[in-house]
C-alpha positions in Angstrom: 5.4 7.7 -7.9 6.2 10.2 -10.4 2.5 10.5 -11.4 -0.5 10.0 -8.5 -3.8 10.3 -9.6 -6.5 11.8 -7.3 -10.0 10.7 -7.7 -12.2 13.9 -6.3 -15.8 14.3 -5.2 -15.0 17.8 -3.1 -15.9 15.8 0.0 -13.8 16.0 3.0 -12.3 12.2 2.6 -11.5 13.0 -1.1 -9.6 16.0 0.6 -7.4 14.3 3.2 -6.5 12.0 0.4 -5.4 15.3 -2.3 -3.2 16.7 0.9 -1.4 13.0 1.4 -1.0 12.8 -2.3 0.6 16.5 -2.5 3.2 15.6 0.4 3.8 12.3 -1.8 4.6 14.4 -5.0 6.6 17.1 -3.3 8.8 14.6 -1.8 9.1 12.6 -5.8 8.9 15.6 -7.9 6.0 14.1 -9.0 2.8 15.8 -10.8 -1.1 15.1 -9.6 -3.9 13.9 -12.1 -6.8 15.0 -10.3 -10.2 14.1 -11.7 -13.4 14.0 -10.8 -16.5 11.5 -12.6 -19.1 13.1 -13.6 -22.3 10.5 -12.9 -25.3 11.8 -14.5 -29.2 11.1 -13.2 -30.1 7.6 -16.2 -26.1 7.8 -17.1 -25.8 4.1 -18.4 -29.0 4.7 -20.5 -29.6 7.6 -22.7 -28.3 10.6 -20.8 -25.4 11.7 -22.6 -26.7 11.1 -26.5 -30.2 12.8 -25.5 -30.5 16.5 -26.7 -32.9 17.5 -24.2 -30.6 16.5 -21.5 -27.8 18.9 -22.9 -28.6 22.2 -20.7 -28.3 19.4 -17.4 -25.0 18.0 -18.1 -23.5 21.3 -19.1 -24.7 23.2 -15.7 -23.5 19.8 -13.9 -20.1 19.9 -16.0 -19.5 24.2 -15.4 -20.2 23.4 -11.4 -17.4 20.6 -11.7 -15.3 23.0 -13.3 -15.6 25.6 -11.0 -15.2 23.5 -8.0 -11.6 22.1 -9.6 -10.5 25.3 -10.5 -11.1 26.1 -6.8 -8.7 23.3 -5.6 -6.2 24.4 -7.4 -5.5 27.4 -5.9 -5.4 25.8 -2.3 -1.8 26.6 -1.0 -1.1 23.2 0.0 -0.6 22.0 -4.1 1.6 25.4 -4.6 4.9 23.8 -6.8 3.2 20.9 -7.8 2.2 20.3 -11.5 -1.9 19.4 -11.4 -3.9 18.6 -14.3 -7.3 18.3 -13.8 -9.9 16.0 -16.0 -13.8 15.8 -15.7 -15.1 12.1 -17.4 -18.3 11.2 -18.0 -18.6 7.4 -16.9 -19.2 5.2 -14.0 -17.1 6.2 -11.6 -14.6 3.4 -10.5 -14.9 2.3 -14.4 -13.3 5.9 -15.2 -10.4 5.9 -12.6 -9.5 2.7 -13.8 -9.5 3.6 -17.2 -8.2 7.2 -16.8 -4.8 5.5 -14.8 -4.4 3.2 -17.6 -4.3 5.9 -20.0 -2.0 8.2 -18.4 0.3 5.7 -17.0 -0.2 6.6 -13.5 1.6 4.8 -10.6 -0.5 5.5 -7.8 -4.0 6.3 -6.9 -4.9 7.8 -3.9 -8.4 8.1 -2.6 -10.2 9.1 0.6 -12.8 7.0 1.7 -15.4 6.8 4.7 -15.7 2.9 4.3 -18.5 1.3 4.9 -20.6 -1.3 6.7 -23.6 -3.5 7.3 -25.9 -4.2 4.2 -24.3 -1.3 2.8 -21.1 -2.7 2.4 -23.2 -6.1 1.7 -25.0 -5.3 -1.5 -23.4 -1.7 -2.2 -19.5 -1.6 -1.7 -17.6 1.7 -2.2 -16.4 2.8 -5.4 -12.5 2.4 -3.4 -13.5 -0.9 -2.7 -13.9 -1.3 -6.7 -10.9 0.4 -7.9 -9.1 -1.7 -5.5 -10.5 -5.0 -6.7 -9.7 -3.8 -10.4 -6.9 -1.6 -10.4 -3.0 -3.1 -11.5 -1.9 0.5 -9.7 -1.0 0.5 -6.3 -4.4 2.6 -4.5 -3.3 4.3 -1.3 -6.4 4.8 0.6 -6.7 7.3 3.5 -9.6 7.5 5.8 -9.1 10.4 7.9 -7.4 13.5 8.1 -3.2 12.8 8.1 -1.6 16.3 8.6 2.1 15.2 8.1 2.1 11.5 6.0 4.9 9.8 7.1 5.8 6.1 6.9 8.3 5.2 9.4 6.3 1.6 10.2 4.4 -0.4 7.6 2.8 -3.9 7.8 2.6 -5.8 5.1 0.6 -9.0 6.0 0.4 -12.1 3.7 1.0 -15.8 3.3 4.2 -14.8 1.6 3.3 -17.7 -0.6 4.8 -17.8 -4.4 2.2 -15.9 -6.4 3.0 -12.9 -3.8 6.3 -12.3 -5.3 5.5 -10.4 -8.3 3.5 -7.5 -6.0 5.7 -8.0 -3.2 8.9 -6.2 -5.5 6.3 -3.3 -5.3 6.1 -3.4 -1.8 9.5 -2.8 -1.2 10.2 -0.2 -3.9 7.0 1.7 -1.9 8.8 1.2 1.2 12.1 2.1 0.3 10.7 5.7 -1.2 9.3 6.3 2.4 12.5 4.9 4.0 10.0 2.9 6.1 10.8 -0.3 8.3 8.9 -3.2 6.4 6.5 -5.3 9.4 6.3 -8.4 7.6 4.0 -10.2 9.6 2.1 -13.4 9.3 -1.3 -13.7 10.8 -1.8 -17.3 12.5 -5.6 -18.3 12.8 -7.6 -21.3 14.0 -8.2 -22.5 10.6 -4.2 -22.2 9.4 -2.4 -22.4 11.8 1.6 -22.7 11.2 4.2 -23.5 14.1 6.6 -20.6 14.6 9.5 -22.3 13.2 8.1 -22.9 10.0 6.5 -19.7 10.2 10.1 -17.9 10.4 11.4 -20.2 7.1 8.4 -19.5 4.7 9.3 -15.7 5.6 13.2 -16.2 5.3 13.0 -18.1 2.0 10.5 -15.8 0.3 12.2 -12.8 1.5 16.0 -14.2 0.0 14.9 -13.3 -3.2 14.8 -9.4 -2.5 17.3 -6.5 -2.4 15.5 -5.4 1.3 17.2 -4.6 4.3 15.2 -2.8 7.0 12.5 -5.4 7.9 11.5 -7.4 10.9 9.1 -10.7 10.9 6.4 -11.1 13.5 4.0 -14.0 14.0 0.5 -12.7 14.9 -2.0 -15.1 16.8 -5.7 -13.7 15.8 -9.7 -15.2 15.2 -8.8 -14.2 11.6 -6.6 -12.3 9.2 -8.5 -9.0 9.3 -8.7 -8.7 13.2 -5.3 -10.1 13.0 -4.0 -7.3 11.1 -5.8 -4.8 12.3 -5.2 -5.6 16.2 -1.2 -5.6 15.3 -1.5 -2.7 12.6 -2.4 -1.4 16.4 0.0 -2.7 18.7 2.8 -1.5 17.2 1.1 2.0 15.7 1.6 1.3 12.7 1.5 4.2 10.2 0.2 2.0 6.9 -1.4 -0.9 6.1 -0.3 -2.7 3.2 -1.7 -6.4 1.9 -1.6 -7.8 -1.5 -4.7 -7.8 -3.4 -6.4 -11.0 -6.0 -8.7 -8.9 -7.7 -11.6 -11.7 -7.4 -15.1 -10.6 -8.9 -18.3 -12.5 -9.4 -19.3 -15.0 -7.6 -15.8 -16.1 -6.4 -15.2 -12.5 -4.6 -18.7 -12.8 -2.6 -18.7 -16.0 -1.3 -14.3 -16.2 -0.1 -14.4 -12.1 0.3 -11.2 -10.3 0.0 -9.6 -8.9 3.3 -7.8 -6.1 1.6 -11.4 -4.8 0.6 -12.4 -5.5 4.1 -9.4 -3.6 5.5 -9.9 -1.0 3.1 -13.5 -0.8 4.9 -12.4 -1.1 8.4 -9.2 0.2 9.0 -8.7 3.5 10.3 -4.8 3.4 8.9 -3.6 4.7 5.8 -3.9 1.3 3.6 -2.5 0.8 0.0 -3.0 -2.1 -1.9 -0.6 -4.3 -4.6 -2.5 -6.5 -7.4 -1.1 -9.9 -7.3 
């Protein structure tokens, strides 16, 4: 976590999430990308390439600048090197693309979530980046003060095709010296006895250098309540689930319950592409 990149719209949530990632580079000697997309009115269309639009996107652009230059002067990023970029492009689209280019290795953004047909037909640009992004995406919905991880869940099926993103997990954990909650959520639908529960967690976990970790069997309607209701009974301090990056058709009819978490949870979640 030597480089975080901050996605910024100078709202509050995007705030919370620049104070987490500051903590997170203080305690890595890392550095903070912080950027902030600048979507025009018609950007898609002509915008950019039309002359007469010129005088908009500079004013838009100098307001940007302004409002950057601002945040870094806030005491809380004093020691920490920040370099600031303003890109002109759909928004999740440029955070993707801007961690690619400057080999980030995490992204953390605030986000308010969302519900209803909102969440239905609109989504949240987090919801996006977490869908696309090969980066682990930290995402923090409220105000943290001091961002600690002393316990964090990771729910799966600790099935095969987990194993590449699950190193990740563990790498994260161990740079928070948190105690790994590996827990699998038992529903109506798949339901496993607790023996065999236990073994598909003992085998998968053989393979791994990890130490400080306990399993737990969670009985739940389904894996999101399940996850959320013991994220909760334990007080949990992050979230963590493994993400398959479906789009299309595919993602809206099975849904992805790391987007859904990253909608409904009121914990810190971050997210590992399978």
């Amino acid at each position: 976590m030597k480089k975080i990149l901050v996605p910024t719209d100078f709202s509050d949530h995007a705030e919370y999430a620049l104070k987490v990632a500051a903590q997170i580079a203080k305690k890595n000697h890392g550095e903070i990308v912080l950027l902030h997309m600048l979507e025009l009115p018609g950007q898609g269309s002509d915008a950019i390439g039309s002359g007469s639009d010129i005088p908009e996107i500079m004013f838009f652009k100098n307001k940007a600048i302004e409002k950057l230059e601002s945040l870094m002067d806030i005491s809380y990023l004093e020691g920490i090197q920040v370099s600031e970029i303003i890109q002109f492009e759909k928004t999740f689209e440029g955070i993707i693309n801007i961690s690619k280019k400057n080999n980030v290795d995490l992204i953390v953004m605030g986000s308010h979530g969302a519900s209803g047909f909102q969440e239905m037909f609109i989504g949240s640009n987090t919801e996006k980046v977490v869908r696309s992004s090969d980066i682990p995406v930290l995402v923090i919905k409220k105000e943290e003060g001091e961002f600690s991880v002393e316990k964090f869940v990771f729910a799966s099926d600790f099935s095969d095709e987990i194993k590449s993103s699950f190193a990740k997990v563990v790498d994260f954990a161990k740079k928070f010296n948190a105690h790994l909650n590996l827990v699998m959520i038992n529903t109506p639908n798949s339901f496993k006895s607790t023996d065999l529960s236990n073994k598909i967690m003992q085998d998968f976990v053989a393979n791994f250098d990890i130490s400080n970790y306990t399993f737990h069997i969670y009985n739940d309607t389904n894996v999101e309540k399940g996850v959320l209701n013991f994220a909760k009974s334990i007080n949990a301090d992050l979230i963590g689930m493994s993400t398959h990056g479906r789009k299309g058709l595919s993602h809206f009819f099975n849904g992805s319950i790391s987007e859904d978490l990253v909608n409904h949870a009121q914990r810190p979640v971050v997210t590992f592409k399978i």
